[in-house]
C-alpha positions as CSV (number, residue, x, y, z in Angstrom):
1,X,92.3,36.9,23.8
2,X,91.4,40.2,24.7
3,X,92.1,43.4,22.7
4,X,92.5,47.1,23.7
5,X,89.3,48.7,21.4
6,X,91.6,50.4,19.4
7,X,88.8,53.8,18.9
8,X,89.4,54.3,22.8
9,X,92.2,56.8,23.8
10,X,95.5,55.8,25.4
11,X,94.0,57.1,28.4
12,X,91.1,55.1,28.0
13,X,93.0,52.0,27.2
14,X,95.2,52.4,30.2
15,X,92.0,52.8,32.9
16,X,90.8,49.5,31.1
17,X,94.0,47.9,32.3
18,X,94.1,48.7,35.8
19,X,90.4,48.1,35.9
20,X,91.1,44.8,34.7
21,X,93.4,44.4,37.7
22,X,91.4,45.5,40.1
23,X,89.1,42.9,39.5
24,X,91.5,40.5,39.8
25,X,91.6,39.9,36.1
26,X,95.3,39.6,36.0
27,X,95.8,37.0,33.0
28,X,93.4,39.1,30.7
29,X,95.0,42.6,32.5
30,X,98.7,40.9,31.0
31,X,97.2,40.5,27.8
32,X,95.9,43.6,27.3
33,X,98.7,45.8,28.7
34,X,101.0,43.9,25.7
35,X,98.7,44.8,23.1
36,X,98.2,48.7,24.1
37,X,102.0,48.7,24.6
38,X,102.4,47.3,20.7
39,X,99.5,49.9,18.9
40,X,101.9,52.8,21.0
41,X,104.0,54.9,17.8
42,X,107.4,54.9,18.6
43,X,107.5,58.7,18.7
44,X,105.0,58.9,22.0
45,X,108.1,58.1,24.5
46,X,105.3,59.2,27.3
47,X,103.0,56.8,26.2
48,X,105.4,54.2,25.7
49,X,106.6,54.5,29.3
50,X,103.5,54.5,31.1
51,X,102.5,51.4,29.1
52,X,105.7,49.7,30.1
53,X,105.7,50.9,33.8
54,X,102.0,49.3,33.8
55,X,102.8,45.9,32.9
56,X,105.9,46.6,35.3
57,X,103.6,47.2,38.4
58,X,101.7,43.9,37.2
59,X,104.6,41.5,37.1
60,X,105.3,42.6,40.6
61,X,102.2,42.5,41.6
62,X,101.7,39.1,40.8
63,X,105.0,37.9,42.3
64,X,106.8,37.6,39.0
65,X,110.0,40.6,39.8
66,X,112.5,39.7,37.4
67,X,109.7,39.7,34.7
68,X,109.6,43.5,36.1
69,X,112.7,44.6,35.4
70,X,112.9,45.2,31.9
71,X,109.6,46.9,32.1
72,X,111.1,49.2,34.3
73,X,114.4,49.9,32.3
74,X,112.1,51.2,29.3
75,X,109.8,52.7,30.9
76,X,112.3,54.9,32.5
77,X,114.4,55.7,29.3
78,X,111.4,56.9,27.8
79,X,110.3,58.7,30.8
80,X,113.7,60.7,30.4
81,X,113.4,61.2,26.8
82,X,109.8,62.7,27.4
83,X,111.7,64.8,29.8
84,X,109.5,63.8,32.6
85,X,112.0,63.9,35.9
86,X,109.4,63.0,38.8
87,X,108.4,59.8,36.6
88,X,111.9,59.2,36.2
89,X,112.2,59.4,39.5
90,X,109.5,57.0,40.3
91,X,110.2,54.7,38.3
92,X,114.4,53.9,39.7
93,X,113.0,53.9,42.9
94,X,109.9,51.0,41.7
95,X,113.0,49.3,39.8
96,X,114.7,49.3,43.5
97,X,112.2,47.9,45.0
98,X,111.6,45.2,42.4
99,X,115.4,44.3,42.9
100,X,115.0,44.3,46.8
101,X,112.4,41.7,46.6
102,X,114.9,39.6,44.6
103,X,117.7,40.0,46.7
104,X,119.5,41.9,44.2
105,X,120.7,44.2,47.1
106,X,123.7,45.9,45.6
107,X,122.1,46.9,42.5
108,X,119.7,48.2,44.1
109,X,122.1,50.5,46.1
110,X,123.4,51.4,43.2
111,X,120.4,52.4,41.4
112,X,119.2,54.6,44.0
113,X,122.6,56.3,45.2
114,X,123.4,57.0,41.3
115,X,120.8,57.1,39.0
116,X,117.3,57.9,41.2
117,X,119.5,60.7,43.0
118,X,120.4,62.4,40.5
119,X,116.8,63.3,39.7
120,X,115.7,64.2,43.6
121,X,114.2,67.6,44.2
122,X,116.0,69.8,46.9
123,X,112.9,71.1,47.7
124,X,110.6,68.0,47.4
125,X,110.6,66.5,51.3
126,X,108.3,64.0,50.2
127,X,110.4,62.6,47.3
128,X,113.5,63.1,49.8
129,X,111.1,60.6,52.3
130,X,110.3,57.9,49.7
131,X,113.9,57.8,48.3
132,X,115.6,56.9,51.7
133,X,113.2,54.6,52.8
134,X,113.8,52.2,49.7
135,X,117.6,53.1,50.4
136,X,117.3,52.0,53.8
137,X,115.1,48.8,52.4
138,X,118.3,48.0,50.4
139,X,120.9,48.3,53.3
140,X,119.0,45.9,55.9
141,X,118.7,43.5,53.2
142,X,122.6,43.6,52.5
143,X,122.7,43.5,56.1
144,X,124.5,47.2,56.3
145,X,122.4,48.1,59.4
146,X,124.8,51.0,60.3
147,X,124.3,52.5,56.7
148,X,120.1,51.1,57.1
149,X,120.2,52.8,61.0
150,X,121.9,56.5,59.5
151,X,118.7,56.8,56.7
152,X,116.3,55.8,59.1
153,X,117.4,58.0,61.2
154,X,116.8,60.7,58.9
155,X,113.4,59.3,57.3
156,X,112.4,59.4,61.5
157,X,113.5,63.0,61.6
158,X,111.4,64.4,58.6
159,X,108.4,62.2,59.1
160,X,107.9,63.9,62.6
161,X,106.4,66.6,60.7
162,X,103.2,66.6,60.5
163,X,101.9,66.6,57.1
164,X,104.5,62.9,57.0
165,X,103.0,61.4,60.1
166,X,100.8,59.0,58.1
167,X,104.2,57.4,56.8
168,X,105.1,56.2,60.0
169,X,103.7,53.0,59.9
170,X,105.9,52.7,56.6
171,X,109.0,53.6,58.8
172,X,108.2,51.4,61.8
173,X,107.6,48.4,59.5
174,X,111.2,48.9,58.1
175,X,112.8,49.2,61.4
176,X,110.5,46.2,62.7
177,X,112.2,44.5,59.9
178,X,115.3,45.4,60.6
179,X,115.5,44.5,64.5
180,X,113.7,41.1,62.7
181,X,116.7,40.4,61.1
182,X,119.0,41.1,63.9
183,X,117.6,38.9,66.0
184,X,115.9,41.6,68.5
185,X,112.9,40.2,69.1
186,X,111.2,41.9,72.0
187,X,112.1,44.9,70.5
188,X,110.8,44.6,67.4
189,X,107.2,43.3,68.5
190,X,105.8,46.0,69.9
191,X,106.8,48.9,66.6
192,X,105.4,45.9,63.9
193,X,102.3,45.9,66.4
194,X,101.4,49.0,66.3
195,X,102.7,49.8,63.1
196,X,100.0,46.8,62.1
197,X,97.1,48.9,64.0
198,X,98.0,51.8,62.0
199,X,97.4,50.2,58.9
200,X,94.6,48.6,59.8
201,X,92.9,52.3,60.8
202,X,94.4,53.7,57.4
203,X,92.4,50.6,55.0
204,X,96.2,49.3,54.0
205,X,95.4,45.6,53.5
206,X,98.8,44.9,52.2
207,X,100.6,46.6,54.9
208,X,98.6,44.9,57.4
209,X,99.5,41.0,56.0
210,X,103.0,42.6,55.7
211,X,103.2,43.4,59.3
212,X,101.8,39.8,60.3
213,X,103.9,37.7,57.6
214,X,107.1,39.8,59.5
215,X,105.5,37.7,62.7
216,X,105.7,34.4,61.5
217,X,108.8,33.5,61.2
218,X,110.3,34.0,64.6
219,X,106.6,32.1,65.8
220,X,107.8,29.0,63.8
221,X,111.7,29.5,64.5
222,X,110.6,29.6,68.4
223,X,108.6,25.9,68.1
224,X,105.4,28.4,68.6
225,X,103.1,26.6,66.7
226,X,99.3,27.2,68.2
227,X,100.4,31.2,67.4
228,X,102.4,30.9,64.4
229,X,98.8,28.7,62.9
230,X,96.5,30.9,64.2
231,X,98.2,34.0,62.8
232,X,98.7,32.1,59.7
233,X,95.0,31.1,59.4
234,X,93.9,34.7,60.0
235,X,95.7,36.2,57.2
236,X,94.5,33.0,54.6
237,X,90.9,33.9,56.1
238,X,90.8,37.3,54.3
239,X,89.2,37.3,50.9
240,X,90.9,40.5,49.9
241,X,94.6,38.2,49.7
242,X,93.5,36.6,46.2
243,X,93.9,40.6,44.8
244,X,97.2,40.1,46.3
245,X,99.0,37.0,44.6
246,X,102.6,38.3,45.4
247,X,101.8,38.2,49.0
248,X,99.9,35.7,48.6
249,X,102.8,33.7,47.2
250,X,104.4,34.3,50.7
251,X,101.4,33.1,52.9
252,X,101.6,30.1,51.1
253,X,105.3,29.8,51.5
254,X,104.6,30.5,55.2
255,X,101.8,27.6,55.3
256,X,102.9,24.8,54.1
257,X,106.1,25.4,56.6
258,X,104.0,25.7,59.5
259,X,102.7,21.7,57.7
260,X,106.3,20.5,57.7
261,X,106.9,21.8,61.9
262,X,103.4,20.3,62.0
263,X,104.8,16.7,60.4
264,X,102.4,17.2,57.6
265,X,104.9,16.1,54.7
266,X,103.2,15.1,51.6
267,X,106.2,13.4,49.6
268,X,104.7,14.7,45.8
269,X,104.6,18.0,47.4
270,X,108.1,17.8,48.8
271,X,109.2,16.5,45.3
272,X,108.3,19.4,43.2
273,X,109.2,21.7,45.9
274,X,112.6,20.4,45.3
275,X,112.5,21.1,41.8
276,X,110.5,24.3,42.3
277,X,112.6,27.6,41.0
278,X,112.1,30.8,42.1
279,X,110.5,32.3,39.4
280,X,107.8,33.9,41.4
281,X,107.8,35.3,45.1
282,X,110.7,37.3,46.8
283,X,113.9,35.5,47.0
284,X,114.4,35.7,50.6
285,X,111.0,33.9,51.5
286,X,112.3,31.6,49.7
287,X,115.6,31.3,51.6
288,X,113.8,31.5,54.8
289,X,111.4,28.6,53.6
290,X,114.0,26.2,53.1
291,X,115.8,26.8,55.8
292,X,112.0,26.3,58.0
293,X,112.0,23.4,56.5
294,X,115.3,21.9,57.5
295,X,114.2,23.0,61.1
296,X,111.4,21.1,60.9
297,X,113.0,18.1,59.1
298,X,115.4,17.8,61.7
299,X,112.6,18.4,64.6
300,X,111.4,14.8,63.1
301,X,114.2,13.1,62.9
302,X,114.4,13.3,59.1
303,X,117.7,13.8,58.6
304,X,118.4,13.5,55.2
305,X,115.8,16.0,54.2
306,X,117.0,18.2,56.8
307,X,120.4,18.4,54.8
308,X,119.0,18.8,51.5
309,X,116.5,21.2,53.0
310,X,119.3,23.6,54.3
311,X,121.8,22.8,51.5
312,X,119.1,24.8,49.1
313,X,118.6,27.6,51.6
314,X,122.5,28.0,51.7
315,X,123.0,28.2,47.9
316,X,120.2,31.0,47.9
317,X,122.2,33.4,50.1
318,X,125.4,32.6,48.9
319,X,124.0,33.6,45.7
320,X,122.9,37.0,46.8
321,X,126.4,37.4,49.0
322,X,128.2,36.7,45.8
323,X,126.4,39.8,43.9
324,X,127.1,41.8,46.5
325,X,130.4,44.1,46.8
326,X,133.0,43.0,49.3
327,X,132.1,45.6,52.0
328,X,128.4,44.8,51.6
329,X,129.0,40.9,51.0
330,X,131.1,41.0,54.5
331,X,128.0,42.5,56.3
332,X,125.6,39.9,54.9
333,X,127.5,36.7,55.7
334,X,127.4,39.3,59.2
335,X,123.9,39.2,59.2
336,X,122.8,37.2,62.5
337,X,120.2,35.2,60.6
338,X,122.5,34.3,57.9
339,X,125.4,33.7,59.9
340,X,123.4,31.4,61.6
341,X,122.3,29.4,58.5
342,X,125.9,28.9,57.3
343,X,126.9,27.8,60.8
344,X,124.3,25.0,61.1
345,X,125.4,24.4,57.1
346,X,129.0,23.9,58.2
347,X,127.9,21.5,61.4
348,X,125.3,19.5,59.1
349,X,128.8,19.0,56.9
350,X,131.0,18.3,59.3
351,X,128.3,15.4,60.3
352,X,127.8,14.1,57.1
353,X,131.9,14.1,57.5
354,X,132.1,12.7,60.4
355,X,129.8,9.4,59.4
356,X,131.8,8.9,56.0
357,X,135.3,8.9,58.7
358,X,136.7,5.4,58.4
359,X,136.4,3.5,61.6
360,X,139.3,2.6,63.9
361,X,139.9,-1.1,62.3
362,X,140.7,-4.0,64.4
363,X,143.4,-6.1,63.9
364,X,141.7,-8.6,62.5
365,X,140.2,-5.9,60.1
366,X,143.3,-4.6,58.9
367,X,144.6,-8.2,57.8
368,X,141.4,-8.5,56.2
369,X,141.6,-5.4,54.0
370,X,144.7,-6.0,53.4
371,X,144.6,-9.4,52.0
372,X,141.1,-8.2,49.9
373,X,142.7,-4.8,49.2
374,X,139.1,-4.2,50.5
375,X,138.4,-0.2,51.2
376,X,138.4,0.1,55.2
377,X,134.2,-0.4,56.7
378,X,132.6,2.9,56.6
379,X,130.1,4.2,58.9
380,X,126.7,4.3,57.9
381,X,125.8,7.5,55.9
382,X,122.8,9.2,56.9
């Protein structure tokens, strides 16, 4: 096991860490962050918060959010004992984040409308910028689009200016996200296209496989299979996705979907899918992955996967409604993609219903049952 060298300074320890992860060293980086974050004194709250806030940005990085979160908490309570606001700052809105990608919507809301305002600069248009764009992140996943529309409005306003024009492509993959989830296709194309092209000009590998993971999923919903594969296989050509496991996580998610539309079911993999938590990746790839695959169960005639398939995808966002507040939790079950999940949900159970109906007996059947006290003949379950 790997050791910080403990004549280094906490500086010195710290690049070791991040070199460690840009190498892709991220078992050894993990390691080592934990064992410069137990040499820290417990009267260096600086130190201990930028130790914590690294091993914070790791466990996101590698997929692992919830693992984030208490990382986050410390590191910001010692970043407001060392009486440093913009790291504060920083810090509620990497905490949002980290609660978007797990569908905790509403507390994210709440961190950034309470907590991470209260330390915004009046006079800091940047920090103004960054703060309503994870706002706005937070609404479209609650499926608030009028409260996600009203911030975006004003992110679309101050990033006109012209020392913010290179966060555009930030903004235009939000409100591709956004028209994504509402089901506006043709509209959202073109701004996910170009916000893609500006990446790609600016050296933003992540952005990039962000904007062409956003395209998959209407590719596979739409039976587009040649496009939705050859998309997919250009994003698992690039080497650069291994420094990436989080997204990675998601192109995998992504691929062995495109397998099931494809009839490529491998029954061990489909076992300990079944029993797979959600440990790592974002928690709505995973609802969108079951629900793929109960598309593509039902597209083969596999109808009993097809239930079990959608039955997890339902539980998934009826877990995130339920965190949600009333007002917010009303807009989600709202949201056209969910709204169409727990319709097909509530058709799949009014089959399954349906087949477990007794049949209309015959006469002769209802002497039979009863003389036998014989339950009536049901209809073969699916």
């Amino acid at each position: 096991m790997n050791s910080p060298d403990q004549n280094l300074t906490f500086s010195d320890q710290q690049k070791e860490f991040y070199q460690k992860i840009s190498e892709g060293n991220f078992s050894t980086a993990l390691e080592l962050g934990k064992k410069i974050l137990d040499q820290i004194s417990q009267d260096q709250p600086n130190m201990i918060a930028e130790a914590h806030l690294g091993l914070a940005h790791l466990y996101c990085h590698l997929g692992r959010f919830s693992e984030s979160f208490p990382h986050y908490d410390a590191a910001y309570e010692n970043f407001e004992k060392a009486g440093d606001n913009l790291a504060a700052l920083n810090t509620c809105q990497n905490l949002g984040a980290a609660l978007i990608e797990k569908g905790e919507y509403e507390k994210a809301i709440q961190l950034l409308e309470e907590k991470a305002k209260q330390h915004l600069s009046a006079d800091s248009l940047l920090e103004q910028i960054v703060h309503s764009m994870h706002l706005a992140l937070a609404f479209i996943g609650a499926g608030s689009f009028p409260e996600a529309q009203k911030v975006l409005g004003n992110v679309k306003a101050m990033i006109e200016q012209e020392s913010f024009r290179h966060l555009a492509p930030y903004y235009q993959l939000m409100e591709g996200r956004s028209l994504l989830i509402q089901g506006k296709y043709t509209e959202a194309f073109p701004i996910l296209k170009e916000a893609g092209n500006h990446f790609s000009e600016m050296g933003d590998l992540a952005g990039e496989i962000e904007v062409l993971l956003a395209f998959t999923a209407p590719l596979l919903e739409y039976q587009l299979f040649q496009e939705a594969q050859q998309l997919i296989e250009k994003i698992s050509a690039r080497e650069e996705l291994k420094q990436y496991p989080a997204l990675e996580h998601s192109m995998h998610l992504r691929r062995l979907a495109l397998g099931a539309f494809l009839g490529k079911w491998v029954p061990s993999d489909l076992e300990l899918l079944q029993g797979a938590g959600m440990d790592q990746g974002r928690t709505e790839d995973w609802l969108q992955f079951w629900f793929h695959l109960s598309l593509a169960a039902t597209r083969i005639g596999e109808k009993k996967l097809s239930q079990l398939f959608l039955h997890r995808a339902k539980e998934i966002a009826t877990q995130i409604e339920n965190k949600l507040t009333s007002k917010h939790a009303a807009f989600f079950h709202r949201r056209p993609d969910i709204a169409r999940l727990f319709r097909l949900a509530e058709t799949k159970a009014k089959e399954v219903t349906e087949t477990m109906r007794p049949s209309e007996p015959t006469k002769e059947a209802e002497t039979a049952e009863a003389a036998t006290l014989a339950p009536p003949m049901l209809k073969k379950t699916l």
